[in-house]
N, CA, C and O of each residue as an XYZ file, in Angstrom:
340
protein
N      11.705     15.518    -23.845
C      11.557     14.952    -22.524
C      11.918     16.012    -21.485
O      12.952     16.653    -21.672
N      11.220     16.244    -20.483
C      11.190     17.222    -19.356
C      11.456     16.214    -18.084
O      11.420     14.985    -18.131
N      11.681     16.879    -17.150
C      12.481     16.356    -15.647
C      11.405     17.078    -14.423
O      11.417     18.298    -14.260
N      10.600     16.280    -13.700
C      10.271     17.001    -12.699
C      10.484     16.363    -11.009
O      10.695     15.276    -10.473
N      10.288     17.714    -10.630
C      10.941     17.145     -9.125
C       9.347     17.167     -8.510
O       8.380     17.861     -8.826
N       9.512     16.104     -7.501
C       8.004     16.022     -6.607
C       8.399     15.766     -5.195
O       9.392     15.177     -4.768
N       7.538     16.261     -4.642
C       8.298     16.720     -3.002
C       7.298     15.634     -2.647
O       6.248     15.634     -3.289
N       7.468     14.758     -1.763
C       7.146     13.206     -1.013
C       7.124     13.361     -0.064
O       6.599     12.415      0.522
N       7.535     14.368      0.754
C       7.525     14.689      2.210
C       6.156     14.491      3.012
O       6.056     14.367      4.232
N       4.923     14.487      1.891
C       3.219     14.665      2.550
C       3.249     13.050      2.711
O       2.411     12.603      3.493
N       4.067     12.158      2.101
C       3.458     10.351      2.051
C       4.729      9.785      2.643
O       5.910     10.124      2.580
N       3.936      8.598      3.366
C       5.120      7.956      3.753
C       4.890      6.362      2.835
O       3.792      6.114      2.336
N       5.868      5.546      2.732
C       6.127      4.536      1.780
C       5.965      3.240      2.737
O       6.644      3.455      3.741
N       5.280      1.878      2.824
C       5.032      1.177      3.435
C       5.913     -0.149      2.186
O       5.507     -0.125      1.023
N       6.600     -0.777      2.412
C       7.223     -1.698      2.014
C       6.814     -3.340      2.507
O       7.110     -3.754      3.628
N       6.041     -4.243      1.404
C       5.485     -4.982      1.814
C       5.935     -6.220      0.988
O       5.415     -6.320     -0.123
N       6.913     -7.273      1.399
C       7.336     -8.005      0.704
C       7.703     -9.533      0.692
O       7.804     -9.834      1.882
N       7.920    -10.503      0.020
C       7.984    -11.868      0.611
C       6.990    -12.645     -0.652
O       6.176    -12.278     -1.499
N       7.600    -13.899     -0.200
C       6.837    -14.910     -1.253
C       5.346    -14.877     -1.710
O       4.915    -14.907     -2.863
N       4.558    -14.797     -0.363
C       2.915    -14.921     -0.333
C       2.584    -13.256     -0.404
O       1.444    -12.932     -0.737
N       3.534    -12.249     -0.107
C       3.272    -10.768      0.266
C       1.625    -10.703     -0.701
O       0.596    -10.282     -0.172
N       1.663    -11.028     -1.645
C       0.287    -10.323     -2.883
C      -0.985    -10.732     -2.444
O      -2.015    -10.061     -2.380
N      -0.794    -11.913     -2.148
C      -1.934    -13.141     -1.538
C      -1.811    -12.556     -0.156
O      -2.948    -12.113      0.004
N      -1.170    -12.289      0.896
C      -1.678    -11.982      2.356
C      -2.709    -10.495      2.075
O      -3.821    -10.212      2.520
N      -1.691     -9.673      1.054
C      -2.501     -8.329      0.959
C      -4.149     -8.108      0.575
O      -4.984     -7.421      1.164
N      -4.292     -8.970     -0.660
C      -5.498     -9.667     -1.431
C      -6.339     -9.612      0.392
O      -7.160     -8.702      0.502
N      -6.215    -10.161      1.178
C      -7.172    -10.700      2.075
C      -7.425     -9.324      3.027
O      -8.347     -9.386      3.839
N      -6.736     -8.259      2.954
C      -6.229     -7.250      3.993
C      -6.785     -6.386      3.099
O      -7.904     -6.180      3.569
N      -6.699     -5.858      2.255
C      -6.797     -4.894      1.156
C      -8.201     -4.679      0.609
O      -8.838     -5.655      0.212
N      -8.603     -3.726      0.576
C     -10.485     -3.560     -0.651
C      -9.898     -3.638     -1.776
O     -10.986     -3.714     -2.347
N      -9.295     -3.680     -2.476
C      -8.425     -3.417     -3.629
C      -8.686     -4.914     -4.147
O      -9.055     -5.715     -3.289
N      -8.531     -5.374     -5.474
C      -8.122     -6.266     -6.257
C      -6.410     -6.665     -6.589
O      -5.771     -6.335     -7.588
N      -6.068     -7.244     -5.743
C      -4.436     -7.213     -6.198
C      -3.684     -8.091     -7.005
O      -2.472     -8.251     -7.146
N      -4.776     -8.675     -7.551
C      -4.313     -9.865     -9.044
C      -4.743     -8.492    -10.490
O      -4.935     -8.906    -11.633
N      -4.853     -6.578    -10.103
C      -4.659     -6.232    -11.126
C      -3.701     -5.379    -10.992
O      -3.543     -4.469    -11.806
N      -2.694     -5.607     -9.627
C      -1.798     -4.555     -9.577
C      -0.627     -5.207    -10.630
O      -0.720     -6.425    -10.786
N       0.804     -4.300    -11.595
C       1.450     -4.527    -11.901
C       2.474     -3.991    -12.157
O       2.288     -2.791    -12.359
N       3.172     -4.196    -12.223
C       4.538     -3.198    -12.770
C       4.407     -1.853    -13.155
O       4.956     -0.802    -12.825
N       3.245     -2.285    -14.196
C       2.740     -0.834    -14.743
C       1.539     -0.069    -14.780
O       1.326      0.763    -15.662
N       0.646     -0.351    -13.737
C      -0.296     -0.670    -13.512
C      -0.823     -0.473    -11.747
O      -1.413     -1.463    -11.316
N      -0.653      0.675    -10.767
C      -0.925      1.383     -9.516
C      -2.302      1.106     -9.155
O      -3.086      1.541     -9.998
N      -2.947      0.412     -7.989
C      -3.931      0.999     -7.743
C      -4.163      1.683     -6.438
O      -3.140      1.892     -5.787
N      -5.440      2.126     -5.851
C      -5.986      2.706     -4.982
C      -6.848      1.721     -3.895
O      -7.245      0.598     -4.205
N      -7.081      2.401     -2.455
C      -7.460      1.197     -1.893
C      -7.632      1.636     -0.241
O      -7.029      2.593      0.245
N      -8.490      0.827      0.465
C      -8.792      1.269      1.827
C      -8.252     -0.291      2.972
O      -8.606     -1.470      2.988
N      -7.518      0.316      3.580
C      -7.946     -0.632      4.536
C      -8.713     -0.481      6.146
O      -8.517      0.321      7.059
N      -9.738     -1.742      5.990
C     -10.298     -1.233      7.092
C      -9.906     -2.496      8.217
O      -9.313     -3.562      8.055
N     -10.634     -1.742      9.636
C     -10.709     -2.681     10.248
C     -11.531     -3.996     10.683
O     -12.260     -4.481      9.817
N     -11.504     -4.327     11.358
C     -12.610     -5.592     11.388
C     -14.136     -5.682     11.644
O     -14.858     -6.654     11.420
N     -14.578     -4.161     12.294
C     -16.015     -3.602     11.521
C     -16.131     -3.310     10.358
O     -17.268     -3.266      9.887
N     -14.959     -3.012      9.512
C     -15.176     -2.645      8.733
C     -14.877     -0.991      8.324
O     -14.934     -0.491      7.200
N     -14.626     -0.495      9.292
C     -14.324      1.144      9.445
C     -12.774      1.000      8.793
O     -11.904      0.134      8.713
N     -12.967      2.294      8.408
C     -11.517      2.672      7.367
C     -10.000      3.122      8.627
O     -10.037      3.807      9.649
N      -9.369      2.731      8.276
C      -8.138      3.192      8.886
C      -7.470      3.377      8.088
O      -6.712      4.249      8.515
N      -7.188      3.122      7.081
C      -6.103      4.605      5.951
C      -6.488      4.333      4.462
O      -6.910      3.198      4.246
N      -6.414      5.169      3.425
C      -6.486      5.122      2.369
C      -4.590      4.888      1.747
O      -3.463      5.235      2.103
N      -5.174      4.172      0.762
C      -3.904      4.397     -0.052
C      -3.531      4.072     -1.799
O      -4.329      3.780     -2.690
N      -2.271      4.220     -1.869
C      -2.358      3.909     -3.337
C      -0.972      3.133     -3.680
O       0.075      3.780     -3.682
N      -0.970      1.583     -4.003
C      -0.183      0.308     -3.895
C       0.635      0.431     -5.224
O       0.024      0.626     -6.275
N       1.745      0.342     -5.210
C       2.411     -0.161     -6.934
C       3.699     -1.161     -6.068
O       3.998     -1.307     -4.883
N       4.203     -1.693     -7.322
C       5.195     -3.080     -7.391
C       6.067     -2.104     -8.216
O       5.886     -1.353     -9.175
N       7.519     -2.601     -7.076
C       8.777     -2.163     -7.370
C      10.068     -3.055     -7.453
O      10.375     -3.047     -6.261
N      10.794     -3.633     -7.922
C      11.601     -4.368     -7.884
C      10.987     -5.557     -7.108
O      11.670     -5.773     -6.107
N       9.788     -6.526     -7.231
C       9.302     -7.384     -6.444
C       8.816     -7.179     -5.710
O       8.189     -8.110     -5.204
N       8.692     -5.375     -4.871
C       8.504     -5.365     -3.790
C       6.990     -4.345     -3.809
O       6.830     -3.400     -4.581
N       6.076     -4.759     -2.872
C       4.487     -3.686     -2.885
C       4.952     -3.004     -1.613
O       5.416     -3.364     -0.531
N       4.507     -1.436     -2.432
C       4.804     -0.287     -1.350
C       3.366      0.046     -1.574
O       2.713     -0.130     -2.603
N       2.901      0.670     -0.186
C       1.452      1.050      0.017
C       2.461      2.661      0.343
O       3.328      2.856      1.194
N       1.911      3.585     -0.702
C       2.062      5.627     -0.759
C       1.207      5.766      0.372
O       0.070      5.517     -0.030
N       1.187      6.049      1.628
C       0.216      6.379      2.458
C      -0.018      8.180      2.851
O       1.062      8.681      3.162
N      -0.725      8.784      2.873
C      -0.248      9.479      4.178
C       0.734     10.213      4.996
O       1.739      9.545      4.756
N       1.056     11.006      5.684
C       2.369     11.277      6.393
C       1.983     10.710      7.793
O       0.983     11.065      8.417
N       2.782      9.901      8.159
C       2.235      9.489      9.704
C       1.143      7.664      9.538
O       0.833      6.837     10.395
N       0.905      7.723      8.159
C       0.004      6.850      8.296
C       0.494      5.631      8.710
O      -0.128      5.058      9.605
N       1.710      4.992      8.138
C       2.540      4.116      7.973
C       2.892      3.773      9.222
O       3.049      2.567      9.411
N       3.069      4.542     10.175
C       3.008      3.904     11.873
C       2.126      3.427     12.415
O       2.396      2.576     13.262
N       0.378      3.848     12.099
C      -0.850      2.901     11.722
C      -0.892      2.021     11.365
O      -0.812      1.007     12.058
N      -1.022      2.037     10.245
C      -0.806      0.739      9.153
C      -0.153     -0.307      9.624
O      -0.711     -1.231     10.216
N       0.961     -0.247      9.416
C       2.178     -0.960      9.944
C       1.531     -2.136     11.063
O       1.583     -3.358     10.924
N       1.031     -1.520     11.982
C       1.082     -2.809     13.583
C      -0.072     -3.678     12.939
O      -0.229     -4.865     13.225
N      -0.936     -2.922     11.962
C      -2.086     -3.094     11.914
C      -1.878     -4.830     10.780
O      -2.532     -5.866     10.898
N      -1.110     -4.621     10.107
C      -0.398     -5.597      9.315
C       0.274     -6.736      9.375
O       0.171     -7.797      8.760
N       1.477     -6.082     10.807
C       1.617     -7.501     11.471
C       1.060     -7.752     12.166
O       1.763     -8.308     13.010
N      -0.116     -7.718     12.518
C      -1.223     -8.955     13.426
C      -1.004    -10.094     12.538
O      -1.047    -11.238     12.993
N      -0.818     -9.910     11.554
C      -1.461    -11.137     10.534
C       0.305    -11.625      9.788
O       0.394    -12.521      8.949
């Protein structure tokens, strides 16, 4: 077994959590999120209400909780864009 270090400084971490959190995302998300899992990451766009992309990303489940890996900077996007809803 080997140890590696990974520098995270390029992504920022979006923390998305709560009873319905999977089901609000499902509606927000291009992604399928009845196949995200524990062990099991996916990839994914969200757009806006034309339909145009406003960030890419890549979703996993952590202690209950869905973090969207965005971006550096993206996550201040994202973010407002999320609580509308």
């Amino acid at each position: 077994m080997h140890s590696t270090l990974v520098d995270l400084q390029p992504f920022d971490l979006l923390a998305v959590d709560g009873e319905d959190s999977k089901r609000f995302l499902q509606g927000q998300l291009s992604c399928n999120i009845d196949e995200l899992t524990i062990n099991q990451s996916l990839t994914g766009i969200l757009c806006n209400i034309k339909g145009r992309t406003i960030a890419d990303f890549r979703i996993f489940e952590y202690q209950q909780t869905n973090f969207l890996q965005l971006n550096a900077a993206m996550a201040e996007i994202v973010k407002p864009v999320l609580d509308k809803y």
